[in-house]
N, C-alpha and C positions, 0 to 999 in steps of 0.2 A: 550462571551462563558460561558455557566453554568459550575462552577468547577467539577463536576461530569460527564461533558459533556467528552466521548471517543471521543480521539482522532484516526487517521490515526494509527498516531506514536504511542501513548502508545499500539493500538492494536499491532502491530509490534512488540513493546519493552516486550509484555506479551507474544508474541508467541517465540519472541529468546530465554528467559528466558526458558519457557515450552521446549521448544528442547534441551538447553543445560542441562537440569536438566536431560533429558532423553539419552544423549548421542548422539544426533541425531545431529554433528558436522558440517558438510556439508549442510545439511537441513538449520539450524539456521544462517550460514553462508551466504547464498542466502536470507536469511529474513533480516539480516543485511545490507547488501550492497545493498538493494533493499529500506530500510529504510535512509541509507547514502544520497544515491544519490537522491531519493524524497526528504529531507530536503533541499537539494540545491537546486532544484528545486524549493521548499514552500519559498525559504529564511530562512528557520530553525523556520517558525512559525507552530503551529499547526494548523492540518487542521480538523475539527471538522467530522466525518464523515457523517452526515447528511448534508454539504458541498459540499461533494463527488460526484461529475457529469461527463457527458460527457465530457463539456467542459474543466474540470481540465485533466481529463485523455488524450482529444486529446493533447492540451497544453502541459502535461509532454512525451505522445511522441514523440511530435514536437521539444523539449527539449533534448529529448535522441537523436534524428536524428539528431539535429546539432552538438551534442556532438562526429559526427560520429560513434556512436551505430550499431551495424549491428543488420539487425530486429531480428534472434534469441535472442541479448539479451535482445532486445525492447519486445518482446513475454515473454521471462522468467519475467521479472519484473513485466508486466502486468497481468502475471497469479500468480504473486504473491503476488499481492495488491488486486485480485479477489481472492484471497483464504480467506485471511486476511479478507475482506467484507463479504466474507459469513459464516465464521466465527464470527464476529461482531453481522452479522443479527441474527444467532444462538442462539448467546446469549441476543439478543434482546437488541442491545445498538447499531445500527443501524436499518435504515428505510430502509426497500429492494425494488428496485426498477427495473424493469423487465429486463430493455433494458440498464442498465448502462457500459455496458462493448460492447454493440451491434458493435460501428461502431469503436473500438480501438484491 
């Protein structure tokens, strides 16, 4: 992985940062614990977002459902790691890709 290379998590770690600067306590709260729990999932490696596929996403919530996750909150995390990506694409430190959120 290129040292300059965004990760999952730093994009995560830049948008908690950005909400609690702004007061937005709740908000940054769900980007934390949406960051916690993908770590556990990654094993606490970085996952480089150009990385970032179908397959990682089914995987993490097939992860969350054994974890007996109830889909609301399997839905919240995944719309919050699809924020976070397009986001990312945004600022053009990911590669966007059409259908990566299609069947999760």
């Amino acid at each position: 992985m290129n040292r300059n290379e965004i990760t999952l998590q730093k994009m995560f770690s830049m948008i908690v940062e950005e909400l609690r600067e702004n007061g937005r306590w709740g908000t940054a709260h769900i980007y934390q614990a949406t960051l916690n729990v993908f770590s556990t999932f990654n094993n606490n490696q970085e996952l480089p977002l150009r990385r970032l596929d179908q397959a990682v996403l089914k995987r993490f919530e097939n992860h969350l459902r054994q974890r007996d996750c109830r889909w609301n909150t399997v839905s919240t995390y995944m719309k919050t790691i699809r924020s976070a990506y397009k986001r990312a694409v945004d600022l053009r430190s990911a590669p966007y890709t059409k259908t990566l959120f299609e069947h999760v």
